[in-house]
ZADREN-975928 format. One record per residue (C-alpha): residue number from 1; residue in one letter; y, z, x negated. Coordinates in nm, 4 decimals, always signed. Layout:
BEGIN
   pos   code         c2         c3         c1
   NUM      A          Y          Z          X
...
//
This chain:
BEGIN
   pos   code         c2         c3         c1
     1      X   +12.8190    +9.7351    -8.8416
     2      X   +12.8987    +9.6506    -9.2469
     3      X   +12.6534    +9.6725    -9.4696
     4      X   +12.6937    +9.8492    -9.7819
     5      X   +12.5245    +9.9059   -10.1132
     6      X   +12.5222   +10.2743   -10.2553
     7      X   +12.4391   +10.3767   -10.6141
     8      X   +12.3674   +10.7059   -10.7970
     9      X   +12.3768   +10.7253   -11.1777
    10      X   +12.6287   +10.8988   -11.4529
    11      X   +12.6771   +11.2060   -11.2144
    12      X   +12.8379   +11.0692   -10.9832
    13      X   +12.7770   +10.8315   -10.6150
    14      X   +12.9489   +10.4594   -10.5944
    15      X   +12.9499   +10.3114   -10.2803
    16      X   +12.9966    +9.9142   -10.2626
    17      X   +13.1160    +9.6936    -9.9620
    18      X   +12.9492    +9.3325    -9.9107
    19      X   +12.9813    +9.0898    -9.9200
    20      X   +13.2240    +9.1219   -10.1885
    21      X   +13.0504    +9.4034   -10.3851
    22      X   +13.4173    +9.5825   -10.4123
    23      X   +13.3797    +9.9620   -10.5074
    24      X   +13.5309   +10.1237   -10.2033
    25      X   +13.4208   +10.5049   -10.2206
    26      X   +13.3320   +10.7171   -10.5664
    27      X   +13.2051   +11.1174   -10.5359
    28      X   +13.0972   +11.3231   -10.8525
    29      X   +12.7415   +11.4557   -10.7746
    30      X   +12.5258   +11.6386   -11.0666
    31      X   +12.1891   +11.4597   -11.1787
    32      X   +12.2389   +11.2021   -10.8967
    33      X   +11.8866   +10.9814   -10.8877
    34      X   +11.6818   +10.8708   -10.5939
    35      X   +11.8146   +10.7362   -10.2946
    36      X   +11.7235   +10.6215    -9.9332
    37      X   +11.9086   +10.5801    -9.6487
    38      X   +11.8760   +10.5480    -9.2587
    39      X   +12.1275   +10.4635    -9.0031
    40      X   +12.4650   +10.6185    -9.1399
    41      X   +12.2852   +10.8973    -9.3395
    42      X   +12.2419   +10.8693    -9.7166
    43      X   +11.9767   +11.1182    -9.9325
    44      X   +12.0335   +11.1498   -10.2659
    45      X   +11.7834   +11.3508   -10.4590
    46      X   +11.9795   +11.5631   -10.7611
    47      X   +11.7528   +11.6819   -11.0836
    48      X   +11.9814   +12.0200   -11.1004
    49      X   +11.8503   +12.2626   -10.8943
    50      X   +11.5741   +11.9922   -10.7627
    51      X   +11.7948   +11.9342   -10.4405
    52      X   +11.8110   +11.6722   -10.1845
    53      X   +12.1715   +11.6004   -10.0378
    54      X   +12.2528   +11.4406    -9.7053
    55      X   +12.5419   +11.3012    -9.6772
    56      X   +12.7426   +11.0643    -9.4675
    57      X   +12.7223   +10.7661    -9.5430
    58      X   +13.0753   +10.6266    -9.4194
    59      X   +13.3296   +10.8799    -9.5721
    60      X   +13.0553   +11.0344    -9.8537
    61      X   +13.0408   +11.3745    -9.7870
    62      X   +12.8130   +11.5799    -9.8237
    63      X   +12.6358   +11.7270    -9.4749
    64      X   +12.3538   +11.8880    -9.5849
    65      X   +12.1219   +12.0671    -9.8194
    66      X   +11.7320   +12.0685    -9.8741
    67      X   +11.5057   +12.2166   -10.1338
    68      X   +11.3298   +11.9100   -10.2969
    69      X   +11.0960   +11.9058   -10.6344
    70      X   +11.1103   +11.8452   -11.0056
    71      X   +11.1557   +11.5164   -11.0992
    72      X   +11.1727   +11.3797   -10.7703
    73      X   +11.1448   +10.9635   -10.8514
    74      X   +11.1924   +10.8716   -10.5494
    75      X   +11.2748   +10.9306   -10.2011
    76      X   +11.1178   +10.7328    -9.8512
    77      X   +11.2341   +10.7624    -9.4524
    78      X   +10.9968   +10.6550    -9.2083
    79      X   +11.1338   +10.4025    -8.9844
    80      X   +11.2070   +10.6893    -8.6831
    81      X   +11.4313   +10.8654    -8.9755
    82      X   +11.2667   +11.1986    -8.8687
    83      X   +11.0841   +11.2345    -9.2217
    84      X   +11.1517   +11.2656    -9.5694
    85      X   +10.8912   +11.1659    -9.8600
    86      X   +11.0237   +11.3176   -10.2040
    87      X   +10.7434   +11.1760   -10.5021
    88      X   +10.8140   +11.4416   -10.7458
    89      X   +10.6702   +11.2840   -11.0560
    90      X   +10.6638   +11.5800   -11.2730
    91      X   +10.4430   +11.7948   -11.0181
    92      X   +10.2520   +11.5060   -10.9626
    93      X   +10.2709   +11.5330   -10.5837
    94      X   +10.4324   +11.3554   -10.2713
    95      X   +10.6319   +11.6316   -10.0488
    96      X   +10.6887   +11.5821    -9.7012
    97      X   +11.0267   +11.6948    -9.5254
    98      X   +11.1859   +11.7196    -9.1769
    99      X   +11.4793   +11.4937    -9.2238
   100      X   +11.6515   +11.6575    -9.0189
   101      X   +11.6470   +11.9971    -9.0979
   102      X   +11.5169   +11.9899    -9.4348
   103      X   +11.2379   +12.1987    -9.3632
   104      X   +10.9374   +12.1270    -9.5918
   105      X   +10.6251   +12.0454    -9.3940
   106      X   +10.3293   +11.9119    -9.6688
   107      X   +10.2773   +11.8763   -10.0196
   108      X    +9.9905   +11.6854   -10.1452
   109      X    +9.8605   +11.5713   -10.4910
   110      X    +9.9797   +11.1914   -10.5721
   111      X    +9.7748   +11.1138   -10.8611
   112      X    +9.9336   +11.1526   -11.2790
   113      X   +10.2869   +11.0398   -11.3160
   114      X   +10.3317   +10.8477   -11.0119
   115      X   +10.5450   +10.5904   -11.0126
   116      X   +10.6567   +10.5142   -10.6398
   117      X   +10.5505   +10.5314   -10.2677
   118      X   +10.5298   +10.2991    -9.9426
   119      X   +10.4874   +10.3156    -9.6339
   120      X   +10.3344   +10.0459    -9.3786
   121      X   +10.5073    +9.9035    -9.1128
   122      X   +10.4233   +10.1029    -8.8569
   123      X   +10.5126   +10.4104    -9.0892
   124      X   +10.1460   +10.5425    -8.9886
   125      X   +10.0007   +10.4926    -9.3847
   126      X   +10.1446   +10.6257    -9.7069
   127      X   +10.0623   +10.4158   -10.0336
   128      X   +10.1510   +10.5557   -10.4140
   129      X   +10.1814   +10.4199   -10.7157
   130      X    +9.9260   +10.6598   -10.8512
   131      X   +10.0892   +10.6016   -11.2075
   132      X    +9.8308   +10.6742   -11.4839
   133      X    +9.5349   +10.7626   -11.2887
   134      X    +9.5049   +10.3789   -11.2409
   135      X    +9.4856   +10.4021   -10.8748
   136      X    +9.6613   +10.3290   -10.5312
   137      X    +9.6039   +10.6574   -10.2960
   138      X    +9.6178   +10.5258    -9.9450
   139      X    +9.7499   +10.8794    -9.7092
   140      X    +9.7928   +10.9604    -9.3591
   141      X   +10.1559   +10.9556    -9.3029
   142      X   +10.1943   +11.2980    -9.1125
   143      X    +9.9234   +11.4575    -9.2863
   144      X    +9.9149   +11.3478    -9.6162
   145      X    +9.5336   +11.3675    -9.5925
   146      X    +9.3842   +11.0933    -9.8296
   147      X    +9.2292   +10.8275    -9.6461
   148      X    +9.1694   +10.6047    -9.9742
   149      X    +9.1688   +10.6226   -10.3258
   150      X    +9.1783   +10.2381   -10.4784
   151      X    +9.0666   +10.2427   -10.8616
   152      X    +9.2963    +9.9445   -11.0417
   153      X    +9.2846    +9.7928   -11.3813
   154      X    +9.5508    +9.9964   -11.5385
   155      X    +9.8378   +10.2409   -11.4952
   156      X    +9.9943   +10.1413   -11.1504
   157      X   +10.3487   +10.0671   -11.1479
   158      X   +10.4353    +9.9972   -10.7745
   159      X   +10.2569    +9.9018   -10.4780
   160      X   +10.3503    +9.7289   -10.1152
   161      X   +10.1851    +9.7341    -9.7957
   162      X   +10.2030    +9.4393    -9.5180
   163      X    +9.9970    +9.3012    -9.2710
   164      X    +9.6609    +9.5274    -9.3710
   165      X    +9.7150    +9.3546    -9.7280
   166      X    +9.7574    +9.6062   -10.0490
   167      X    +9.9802    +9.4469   -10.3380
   168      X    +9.9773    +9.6732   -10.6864
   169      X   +10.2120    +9.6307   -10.9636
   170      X    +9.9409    +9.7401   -11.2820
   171      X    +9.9816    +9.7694   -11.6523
   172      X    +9.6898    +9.5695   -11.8269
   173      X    +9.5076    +9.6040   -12.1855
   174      X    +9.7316    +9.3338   -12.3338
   175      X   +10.0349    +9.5363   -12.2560
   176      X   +10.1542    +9.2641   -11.9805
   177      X   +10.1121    +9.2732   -11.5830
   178      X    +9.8484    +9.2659   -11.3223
   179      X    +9.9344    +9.2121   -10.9862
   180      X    +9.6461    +9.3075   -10.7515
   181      X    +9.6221    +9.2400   -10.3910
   182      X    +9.3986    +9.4233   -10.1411
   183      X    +9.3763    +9.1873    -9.8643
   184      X    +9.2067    +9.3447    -9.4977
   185      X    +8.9001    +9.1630    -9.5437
   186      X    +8.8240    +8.9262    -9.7841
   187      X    +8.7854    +8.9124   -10.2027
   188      X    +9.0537    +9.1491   -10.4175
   189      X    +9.2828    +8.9288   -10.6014
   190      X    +9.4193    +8.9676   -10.9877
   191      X    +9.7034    +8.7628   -11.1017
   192      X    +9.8294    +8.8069   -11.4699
   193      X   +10.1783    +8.7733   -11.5567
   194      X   +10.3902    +8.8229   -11.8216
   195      X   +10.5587    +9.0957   -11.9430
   196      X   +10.5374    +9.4350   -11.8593
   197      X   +10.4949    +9.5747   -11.4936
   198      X   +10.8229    +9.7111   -11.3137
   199      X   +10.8966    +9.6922   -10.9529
   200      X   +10.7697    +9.4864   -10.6054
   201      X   +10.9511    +9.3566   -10.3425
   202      X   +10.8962    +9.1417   -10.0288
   203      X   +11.1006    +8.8263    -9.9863
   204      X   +11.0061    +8.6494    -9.6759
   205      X   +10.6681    +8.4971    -9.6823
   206      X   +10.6965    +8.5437   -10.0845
   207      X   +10.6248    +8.8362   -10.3179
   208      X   +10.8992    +8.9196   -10.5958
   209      X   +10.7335    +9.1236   -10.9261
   210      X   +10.9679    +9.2127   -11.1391
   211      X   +10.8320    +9.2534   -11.4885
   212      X   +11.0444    +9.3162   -11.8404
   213      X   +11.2501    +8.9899   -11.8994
   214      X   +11.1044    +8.7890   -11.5884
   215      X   +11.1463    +8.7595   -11.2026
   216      X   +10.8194    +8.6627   -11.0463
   217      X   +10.7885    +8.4866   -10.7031
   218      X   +10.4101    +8.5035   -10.6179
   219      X   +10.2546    +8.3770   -10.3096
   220      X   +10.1592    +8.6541   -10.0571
   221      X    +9.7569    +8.5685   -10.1263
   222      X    +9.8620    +8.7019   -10.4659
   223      X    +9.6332    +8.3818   -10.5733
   224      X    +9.9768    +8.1362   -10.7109
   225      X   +10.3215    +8.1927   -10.9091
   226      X   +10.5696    +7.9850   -10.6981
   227      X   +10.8105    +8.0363   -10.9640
   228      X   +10.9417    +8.2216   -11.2672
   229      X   +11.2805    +8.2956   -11.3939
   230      X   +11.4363    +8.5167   -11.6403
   231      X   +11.5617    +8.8385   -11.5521
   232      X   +11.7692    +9.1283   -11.7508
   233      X   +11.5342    +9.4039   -11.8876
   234      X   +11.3082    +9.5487   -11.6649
   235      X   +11.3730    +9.6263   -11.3294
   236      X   +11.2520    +9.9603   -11.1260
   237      X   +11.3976    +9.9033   -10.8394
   238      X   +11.4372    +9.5638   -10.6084
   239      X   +11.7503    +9.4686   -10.3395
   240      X   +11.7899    +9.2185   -10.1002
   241      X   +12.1073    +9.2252    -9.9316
   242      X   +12.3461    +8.9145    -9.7715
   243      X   +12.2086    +8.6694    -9.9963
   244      X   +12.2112    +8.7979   -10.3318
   245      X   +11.9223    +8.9475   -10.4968
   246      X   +12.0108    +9.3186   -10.7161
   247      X   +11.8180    +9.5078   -10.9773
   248      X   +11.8074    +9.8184   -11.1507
   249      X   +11.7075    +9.7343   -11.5494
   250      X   +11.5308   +10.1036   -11.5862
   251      X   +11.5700    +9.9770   -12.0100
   252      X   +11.9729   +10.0004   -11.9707
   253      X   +12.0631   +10.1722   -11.6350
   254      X   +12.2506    +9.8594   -11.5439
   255      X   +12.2545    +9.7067   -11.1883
   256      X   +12.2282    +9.2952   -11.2276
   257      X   +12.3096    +9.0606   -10.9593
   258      X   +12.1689    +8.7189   -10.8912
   259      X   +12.4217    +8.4910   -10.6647
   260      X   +12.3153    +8.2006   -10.4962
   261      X   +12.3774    +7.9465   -10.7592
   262      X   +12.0698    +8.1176   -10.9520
   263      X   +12.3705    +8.3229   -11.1875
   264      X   +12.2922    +8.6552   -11.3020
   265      X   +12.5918    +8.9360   -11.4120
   266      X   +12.5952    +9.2472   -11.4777
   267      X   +12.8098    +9.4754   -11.1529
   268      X   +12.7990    +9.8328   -11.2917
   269      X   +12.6464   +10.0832   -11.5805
   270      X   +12.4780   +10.3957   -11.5456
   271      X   +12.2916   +10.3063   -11.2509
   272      X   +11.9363   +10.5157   -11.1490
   273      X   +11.9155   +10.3541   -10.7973
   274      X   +12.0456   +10.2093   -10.5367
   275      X   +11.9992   +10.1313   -10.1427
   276      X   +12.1456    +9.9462    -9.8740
   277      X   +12.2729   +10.1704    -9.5210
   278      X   +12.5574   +10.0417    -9.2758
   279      X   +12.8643   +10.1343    -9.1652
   280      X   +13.0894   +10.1256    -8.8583
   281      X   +13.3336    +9.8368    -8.8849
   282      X   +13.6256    +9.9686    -8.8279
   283      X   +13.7653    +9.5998    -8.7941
   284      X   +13.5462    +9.4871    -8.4891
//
């Protein structure tokens, strides 16, 4: 299997082979924005007509069709790849799908202007970003019945789940970031840091915040900064992959790269987001 990196952005799908990064595969698709990916299957959600495509991954073509939402921010598969979250930030509701067929099964409310959505690693619990209601909504995965509403300090900008432990990205009163972490039992955690809130991401045993202008590595306690670096603009959207470390800058629609020498550059413009899926090596 080869691992690739796909981005939507400027109308249009670019598909990128590592470990080299080389653009191998370019499709035009209208209002291209949210991605996920399972297997060899890519979804792309598209703002005209509020549409979800399935496509294959390998030679990019479209395979399917589903009715989505408006302003559908982002898109989740649970780890089976049987279901489809779509947060549709304008209707200010989460929408469940068969991923499969495309059938819709639930749509619940996700708080104001949510921001994004998680799910645990069992794929059993749904978290959101609840955006400017200031809270993380903690659902039943099938259901999408609420099983807990978690009031934070601020308008919540992302949010991770792992081990029982919450983690909340949160805009504060001075404008800068809280991270918040929920742990199973135990005392909540707030951890100021600077600039303003963007996107979350797991790194190991570490916790990477991206805010605007900085890369934050944070302990998983939530209690220490390990480290902080500069970073281009202000990432929405986080990617490990082989080694190198990608964001989306949400201020400029570019996608950065950090090698391993600790080097950012800039790969390609008009970028909304991106995911990793894999591909049959054709070589092996």
């Amino acid at each position: 299997m080869q691992k690739h990196i796909v981005v939507s952005g400027g109308g249009e799908l670019r598909s990128f082979a590592l470990p080299m990064l080389g653009e191998n595969r370019r499709i035009r698709l209208d209002d291209a924005g949210a991605l996920c990916a399972w297997g060899e299957t890519v979804f792309c959600a598209s703002g005209w007509g509020d549409v979800i495509w399935r496509l294959d991954a390998e030679r990019m073509i479209p395979t399917g069709l589903f009715a989505g939402g408006p302003g559908m921010r982002r898109l989740l598969l649970s780890p089976d790849g049987e279901r489809l979250y779509a947060l549709c930030t304008e209707a200010d509701s989460v929408l469940l799908l068969d991923a499969v067929s495309g059938a819709p099964l639930i749509l619940n409310r996700a708080g104001l202007n949510p921001q994004n959505i998680t799910l645990d690693e069992t794929g059993d619990t749904l978290a959101a970003a609840a955006g400017e209601s200031g809270d993380v909504l903690l659902l039943h995965a099938r259901t999408l019945s609420l099983l807990a509403r978690l009031p934070m300090p601020g308008m919540v900008y992302d949010v991770r789940l792992r081990n029982g432990s919450i983690y909340a990205l949160c805009l504060n009163e001075a404008m800068t970031s809280t991270l918040v972490t929920v742990p199973p039992c135990g005392i909540r955690q707030m951890l100021r840091l600077e600039g303003m809130p963007g996107a979350l991401a797991m790194c190991g045993e570490m916790l990477l915040c991206a805010t605007e202008g900085f890369l934050h590595a944070v302990s998983m306690d939530g209690t220490r900064v390990l480290r902080t670096e500069k970073a281009a603009g202000r990432a929405d959207r986080i990617l490990l992959a082989e080694g190198r470390l990608l964001l989306c800058d949400s201020l400029t629609e570019n996608m950065v790269m950090r090698d391993r020498g600790g080097r950012w550059q800039r790969l390609c413009p008009n970028v909304r987001d991106m995911c990793a899926y894999f591909t049959r090596d054709e070589s092996s």
